[in-house]
TORKOL-4160 file (C-alpha; in steps of 0.2 Angstrom, whole numbers, padded with zeros to 4 digits, m for minus):
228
<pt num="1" X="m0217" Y="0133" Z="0132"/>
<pt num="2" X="m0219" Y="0139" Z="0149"/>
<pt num="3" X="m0215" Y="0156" Z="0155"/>
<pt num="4" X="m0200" Y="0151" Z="0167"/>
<pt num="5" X="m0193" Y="0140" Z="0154"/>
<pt num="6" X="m0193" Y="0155" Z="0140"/>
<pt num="7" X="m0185" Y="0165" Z="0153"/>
<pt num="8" X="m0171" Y="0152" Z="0157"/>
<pt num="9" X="m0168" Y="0146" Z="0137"/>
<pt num="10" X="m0176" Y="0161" Z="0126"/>
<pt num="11" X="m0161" Y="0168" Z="0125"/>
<pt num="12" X="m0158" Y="0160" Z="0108"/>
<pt num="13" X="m0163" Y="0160" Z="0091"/>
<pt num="14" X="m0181" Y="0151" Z="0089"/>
<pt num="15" X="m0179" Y="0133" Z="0082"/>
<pt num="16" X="m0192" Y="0123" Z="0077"/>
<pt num="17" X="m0191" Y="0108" Z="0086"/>
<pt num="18" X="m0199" Y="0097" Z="0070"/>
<pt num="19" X="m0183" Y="0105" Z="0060"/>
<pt num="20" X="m0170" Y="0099" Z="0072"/>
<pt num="21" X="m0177" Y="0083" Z="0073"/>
<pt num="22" X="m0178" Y="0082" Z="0054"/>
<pt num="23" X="m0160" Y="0087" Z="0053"/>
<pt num="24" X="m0156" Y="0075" Z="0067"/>
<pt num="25" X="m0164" Y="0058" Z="0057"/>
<pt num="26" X="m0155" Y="0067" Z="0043"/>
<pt num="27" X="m0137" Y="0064" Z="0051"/>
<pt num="28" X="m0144" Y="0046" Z="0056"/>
<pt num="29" X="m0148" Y="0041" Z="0038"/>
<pt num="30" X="m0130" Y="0049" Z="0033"/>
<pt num="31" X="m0119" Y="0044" Z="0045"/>
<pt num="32" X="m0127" Y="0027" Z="0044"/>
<pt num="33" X="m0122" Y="0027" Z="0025"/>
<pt num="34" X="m0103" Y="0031" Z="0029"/>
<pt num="35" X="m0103" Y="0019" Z="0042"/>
<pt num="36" X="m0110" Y="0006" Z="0028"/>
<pt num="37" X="m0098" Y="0013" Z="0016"/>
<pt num="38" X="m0083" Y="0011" Z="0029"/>
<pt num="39" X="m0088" Y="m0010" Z="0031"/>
<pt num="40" X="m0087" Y="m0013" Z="0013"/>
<pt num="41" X="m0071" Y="m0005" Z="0009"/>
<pt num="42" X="m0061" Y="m0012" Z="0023"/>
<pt num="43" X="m0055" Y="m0031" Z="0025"/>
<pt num="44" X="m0067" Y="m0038" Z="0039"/>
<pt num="45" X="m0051" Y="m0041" Z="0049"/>
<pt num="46" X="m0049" Y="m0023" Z="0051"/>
<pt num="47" X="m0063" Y="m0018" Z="0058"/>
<pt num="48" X="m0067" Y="m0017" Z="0072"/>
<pt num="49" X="m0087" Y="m0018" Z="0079"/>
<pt num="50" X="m0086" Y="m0001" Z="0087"/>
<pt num="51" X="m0081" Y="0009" Z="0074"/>
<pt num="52" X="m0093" Y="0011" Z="0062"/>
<pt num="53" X="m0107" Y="0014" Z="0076"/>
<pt num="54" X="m0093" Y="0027" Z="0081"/>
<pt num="55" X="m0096" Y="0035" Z="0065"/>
<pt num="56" X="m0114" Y="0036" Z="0066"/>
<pt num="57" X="m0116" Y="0043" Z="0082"/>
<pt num="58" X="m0101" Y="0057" Z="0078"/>
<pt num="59" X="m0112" Y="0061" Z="0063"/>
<pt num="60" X="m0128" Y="0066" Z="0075"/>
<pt num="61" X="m0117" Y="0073" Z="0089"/>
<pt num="62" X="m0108" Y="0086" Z="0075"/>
<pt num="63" X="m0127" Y="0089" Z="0068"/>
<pt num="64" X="m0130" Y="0095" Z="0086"/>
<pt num="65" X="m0115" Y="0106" Z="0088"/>
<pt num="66" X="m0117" Y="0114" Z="0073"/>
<pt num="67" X="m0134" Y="0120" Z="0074"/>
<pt num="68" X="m0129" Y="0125" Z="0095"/>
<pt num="69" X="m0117" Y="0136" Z="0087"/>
<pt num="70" X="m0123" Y="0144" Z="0072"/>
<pt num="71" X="m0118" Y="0159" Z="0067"/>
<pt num="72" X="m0112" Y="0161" Z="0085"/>
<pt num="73" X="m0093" Y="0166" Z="0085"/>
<pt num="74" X="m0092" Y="0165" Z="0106"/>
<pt num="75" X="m0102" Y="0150" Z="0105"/>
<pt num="76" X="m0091" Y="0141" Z="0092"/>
<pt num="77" X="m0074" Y="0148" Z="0104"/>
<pt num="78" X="m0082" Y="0140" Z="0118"/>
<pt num="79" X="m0085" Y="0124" Z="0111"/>
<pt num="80" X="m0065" Y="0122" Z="0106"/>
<pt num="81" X="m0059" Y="0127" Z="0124"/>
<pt num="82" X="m0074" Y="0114" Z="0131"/>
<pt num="83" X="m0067" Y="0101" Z="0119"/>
<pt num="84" X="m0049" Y="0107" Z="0124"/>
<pt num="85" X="m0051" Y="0100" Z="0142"/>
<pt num="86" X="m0056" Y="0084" Z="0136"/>
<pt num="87" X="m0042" Y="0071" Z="0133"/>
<pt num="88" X="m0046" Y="0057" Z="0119"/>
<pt num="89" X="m0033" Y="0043" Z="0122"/>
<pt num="90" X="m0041" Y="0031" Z="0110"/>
<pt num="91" X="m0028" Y="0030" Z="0095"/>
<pt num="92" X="m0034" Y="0027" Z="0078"/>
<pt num="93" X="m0020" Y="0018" Z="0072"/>
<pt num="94" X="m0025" Y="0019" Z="0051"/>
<pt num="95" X="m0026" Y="0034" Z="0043"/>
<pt num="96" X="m0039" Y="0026" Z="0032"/>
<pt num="97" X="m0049" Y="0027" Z="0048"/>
<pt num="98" X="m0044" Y="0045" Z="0053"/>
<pt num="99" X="m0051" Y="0049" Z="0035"/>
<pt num="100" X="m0067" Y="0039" Z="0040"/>
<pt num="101" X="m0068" Y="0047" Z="0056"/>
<pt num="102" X="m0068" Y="0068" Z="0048"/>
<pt num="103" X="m0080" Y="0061" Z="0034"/>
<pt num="104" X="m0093" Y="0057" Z="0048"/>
<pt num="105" X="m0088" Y="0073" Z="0055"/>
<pt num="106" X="m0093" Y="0082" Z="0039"/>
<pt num="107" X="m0108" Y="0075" Z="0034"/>
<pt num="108" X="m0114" Y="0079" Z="0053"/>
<pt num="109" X="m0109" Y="0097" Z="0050"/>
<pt num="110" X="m0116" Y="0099" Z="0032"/>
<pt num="111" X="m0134" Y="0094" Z="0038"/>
<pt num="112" X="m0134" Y="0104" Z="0054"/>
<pt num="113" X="m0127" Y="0119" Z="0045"/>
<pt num="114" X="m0146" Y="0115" Z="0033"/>
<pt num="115" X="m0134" Y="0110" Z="0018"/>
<pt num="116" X="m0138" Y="0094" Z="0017"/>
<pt num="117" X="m0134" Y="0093" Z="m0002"/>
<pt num="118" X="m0116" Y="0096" Z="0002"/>
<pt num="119" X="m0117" Y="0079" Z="0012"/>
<pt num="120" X="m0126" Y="0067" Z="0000"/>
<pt num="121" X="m0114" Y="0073" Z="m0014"/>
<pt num="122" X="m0097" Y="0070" Z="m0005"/>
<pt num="123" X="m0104" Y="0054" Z="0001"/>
<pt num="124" X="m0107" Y="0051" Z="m0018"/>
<pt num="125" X="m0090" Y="0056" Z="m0024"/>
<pt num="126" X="m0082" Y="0048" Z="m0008"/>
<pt num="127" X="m0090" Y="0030" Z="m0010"/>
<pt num="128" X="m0086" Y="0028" Z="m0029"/>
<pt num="129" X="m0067" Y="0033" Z="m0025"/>
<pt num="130" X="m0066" Y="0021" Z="m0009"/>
<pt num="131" X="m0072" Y="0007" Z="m0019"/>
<pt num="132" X="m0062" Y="0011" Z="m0035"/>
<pt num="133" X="m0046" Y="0013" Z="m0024"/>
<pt num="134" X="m0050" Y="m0003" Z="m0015"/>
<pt num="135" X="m0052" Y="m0012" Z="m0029"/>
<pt num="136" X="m0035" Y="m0007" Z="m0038"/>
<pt num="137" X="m0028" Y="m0009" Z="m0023"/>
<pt num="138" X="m0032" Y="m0029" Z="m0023"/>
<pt num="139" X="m0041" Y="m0027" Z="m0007"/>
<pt num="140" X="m0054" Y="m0040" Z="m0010"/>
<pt num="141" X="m0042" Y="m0055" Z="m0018"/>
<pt num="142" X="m0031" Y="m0057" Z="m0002"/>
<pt num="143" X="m0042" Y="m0066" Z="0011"/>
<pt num="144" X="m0024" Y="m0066" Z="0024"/>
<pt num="145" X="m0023" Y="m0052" Z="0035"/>
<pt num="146" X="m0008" Y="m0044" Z="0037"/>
<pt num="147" X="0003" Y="m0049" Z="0053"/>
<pt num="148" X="0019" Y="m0042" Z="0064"/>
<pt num="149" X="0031" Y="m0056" Z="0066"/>
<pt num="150" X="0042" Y="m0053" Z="0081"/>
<pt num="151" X="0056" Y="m0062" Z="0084"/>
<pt num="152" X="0070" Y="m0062" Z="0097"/>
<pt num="153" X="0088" Y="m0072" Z="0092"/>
<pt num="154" X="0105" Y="m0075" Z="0099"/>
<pt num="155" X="0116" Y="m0066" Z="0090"/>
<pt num="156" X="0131" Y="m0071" Z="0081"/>
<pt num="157" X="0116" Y="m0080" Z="0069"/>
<pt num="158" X="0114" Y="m0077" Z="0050"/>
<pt num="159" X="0095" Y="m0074" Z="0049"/>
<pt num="160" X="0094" Y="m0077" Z="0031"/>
<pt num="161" X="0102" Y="m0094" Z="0034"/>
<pt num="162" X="0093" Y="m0096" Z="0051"/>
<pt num="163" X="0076" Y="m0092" Z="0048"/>
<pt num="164" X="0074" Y="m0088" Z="0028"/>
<pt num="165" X="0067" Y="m0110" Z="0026"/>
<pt num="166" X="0055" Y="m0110" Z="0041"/>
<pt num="167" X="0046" Y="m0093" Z="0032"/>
<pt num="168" X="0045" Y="m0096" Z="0016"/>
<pt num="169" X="0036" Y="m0112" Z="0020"/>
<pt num="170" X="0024" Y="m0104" Z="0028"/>
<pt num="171" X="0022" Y="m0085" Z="0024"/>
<pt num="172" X="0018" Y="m0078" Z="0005"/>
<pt num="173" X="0030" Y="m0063" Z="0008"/>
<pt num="174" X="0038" Y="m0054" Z="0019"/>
<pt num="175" X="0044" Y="m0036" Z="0024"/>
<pt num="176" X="0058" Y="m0033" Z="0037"/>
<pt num="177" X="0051" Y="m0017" Z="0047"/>
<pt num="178" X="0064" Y="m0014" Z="0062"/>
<pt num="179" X="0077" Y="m0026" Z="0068"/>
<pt num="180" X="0087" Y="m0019" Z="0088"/>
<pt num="181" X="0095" Y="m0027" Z="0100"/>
<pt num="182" X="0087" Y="m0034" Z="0115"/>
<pt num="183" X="0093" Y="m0042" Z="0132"/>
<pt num="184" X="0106" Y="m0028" Z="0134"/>
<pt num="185" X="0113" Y="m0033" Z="0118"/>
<pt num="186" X="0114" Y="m0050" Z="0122"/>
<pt num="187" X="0103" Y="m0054" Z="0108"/>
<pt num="188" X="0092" Y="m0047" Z="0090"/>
<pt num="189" X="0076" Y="m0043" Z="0092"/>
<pt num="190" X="0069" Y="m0043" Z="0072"/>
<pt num="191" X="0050" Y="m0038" Z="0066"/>
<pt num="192" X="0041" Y="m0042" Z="0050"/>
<pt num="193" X="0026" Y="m0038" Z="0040"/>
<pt num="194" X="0019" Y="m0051" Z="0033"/>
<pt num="195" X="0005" Y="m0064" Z="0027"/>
<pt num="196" X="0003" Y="m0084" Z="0030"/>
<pt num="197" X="0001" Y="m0093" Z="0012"/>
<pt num="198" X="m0017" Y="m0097" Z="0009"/>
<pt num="199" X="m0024" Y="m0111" Z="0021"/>
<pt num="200" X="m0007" Y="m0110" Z="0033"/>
<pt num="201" X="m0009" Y="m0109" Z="0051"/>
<pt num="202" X="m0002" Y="m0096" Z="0062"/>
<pt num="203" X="m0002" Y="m0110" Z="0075"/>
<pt num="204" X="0012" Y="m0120" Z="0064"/>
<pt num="205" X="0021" Y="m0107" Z="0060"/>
<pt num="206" X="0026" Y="m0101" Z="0079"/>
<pt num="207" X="0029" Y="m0120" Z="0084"/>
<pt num="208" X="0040" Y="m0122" Z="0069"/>
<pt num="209" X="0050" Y="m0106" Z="0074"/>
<pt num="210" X="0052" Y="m0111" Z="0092"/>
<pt num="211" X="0061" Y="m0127" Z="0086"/>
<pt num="212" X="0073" Y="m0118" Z="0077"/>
<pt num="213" X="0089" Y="m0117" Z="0087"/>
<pt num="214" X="0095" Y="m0099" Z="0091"/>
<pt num="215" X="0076" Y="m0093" Z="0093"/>
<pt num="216" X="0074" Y="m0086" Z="0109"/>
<pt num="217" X="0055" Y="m0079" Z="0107"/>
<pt num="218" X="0042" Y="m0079" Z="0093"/>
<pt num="219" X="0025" Y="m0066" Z="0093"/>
<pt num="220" X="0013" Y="m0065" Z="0081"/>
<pt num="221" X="0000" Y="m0052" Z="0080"/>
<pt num="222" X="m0014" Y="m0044" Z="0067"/>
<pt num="223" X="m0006" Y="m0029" Z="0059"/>
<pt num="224" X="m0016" Y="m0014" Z="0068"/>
<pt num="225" X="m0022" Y="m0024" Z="0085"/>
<pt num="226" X="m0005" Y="m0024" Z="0092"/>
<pt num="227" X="0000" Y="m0019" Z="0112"/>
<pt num="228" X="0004" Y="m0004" Z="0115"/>
C-alpha cells in the first residue's frame, strides 16, 4: 500500500484483505442459505420477490459492520448514533418475517465476528424447526391465501341474515376481525379474514356481494399486501 494511503487508513488493526474476502463469500453462502430457507417455508403468496435478496445482502452488510467494529467500543457507539439518523419506513408486517430478518442479521455477525460455526449450526437447528413448524402448521395443504373481506352496509341490516348465504358459497371459513361505523354513522363497516373454497373466484364472490341489497361497498385484498 502506498505511503499516503497508510497514513490516511493505517490507523487500524491490519486485516488481511484475502480474510475479509473469505469471510464476505462466507456471509454470501449463508445468507443465501436463509434466504433459501425463508422461500420454502412460507406460502409463495407471501413472499414477496425482494425479500429474500433482502436477506442476503443484510447477511454481507452485518459481515462488514462487525468486522469495522471489532473489539472497538467507540466504533460500535458510533455505528448506533449513525444508524439512529437513519429512518426505515418499510414495515414488515409478519413477524415470521421480522424473525427472518435478525436471523440474516446473525449469521452476518457470526462470520464477521470469525465464528462461523455459530452460524452454520443455528442455520441447522433454525431450518429443521421452520420446516417442522410449517408442516404442523398445515402450511403446505391450503393452496388459498388468506384474504381481508371489507364490507360496508346500511345499518338497520342483520349481517348473518344478510350476508351469512352469499359466504358460505363461496368462502371455506371465516373470521370477523373489526366491525365500526362508517359514513358518520350512517352505515357498518365489517372486515373478515378469510379463504375462497378451492377452485372459487374472488371475481364472483365481489359481484355476488354487490347484488345483495344493503351492500354499499365490497374490497377484497391478500392478508399482508393491504393499503396502508
Amino acid at each position: 500500500m502506498p505511503d499516503f494511503l497508510k497514513s490516511a487508513f493505517g490507523s487500524g488493526p491490519e486485516v488481511a484483505p484475502l480474510d475479509v474476502l473469505m469471510r464476505l463469500l462466507a456471509s454470501l453462502a449463508l445468507g443465501g442459505v436463509v434466504a433459501w430457507i425463508y422461500r420454502r417455508t412460507r406460502k409463495s403468496s407471501e413472499v414477496v420477490a425482494s425479500f429474500p435478496i433482502t436477506l442476503v445482502l443484510l447477511s454481507i452488510l452485518i459481515a462488514m459492520v462487525t468486522q469495522v467494529i471489532g473489539d472497538n467500543v467507540a466504533r460500535a457507539f458510533s455505528l448506533v448514533g449513525a444508524l439512529s439518523i437513519v429512518r426505515f419506513r418499510t414495515v414488515v408486517r409478519d413477524t415470521q418475517d421480522t424473525a427472518y430478518v435478525i436471523f440474516a442479521v446473525v449469521v452476518g455477525m457470526a462470520v464477521g465476528a470469525r465464528d462461523p460455526w455459530v452460524a452454520v449450526i443455528g442455520i441447522g437447528v433454525i431450518a429443521v424447526a421452520a420446516f417442522v413448524m410449517m408442516t404442523r402448521a398445515g402450511m403446505r395443504s391450503s393452496s388459498q391465501p388468506e384474504l381481508l373481506l371489507s364490507l360496508r352496509v346500511g345499518l338497520g341490516h342483520d349481517l348473518d341474515k344478510l350476508l351469512g348465504g352469499t359466504l358460505d358459497v363461496h368462502l371455506q371459513d371465516r373470521e370477523l376481525m373489526s366491525i365500526g361505523t362508517a359514513r358518520q354513522g350512517v352505515s357498518l363497516e365489517v372486515i373478515y379474514q378469510t379463504r375462497l373454497r378451492p377452485g372459487g373466484s374472488a371475481d364472483e364472490l365481489v359481484k355476488a356481494l354487490n347484488r345483495i341489497e344493503g351492500v354499499q361497498g365490497v374490497q377484497l385484498q391478500r392478508r399482508g399486501f393491504e393499503r396502508d
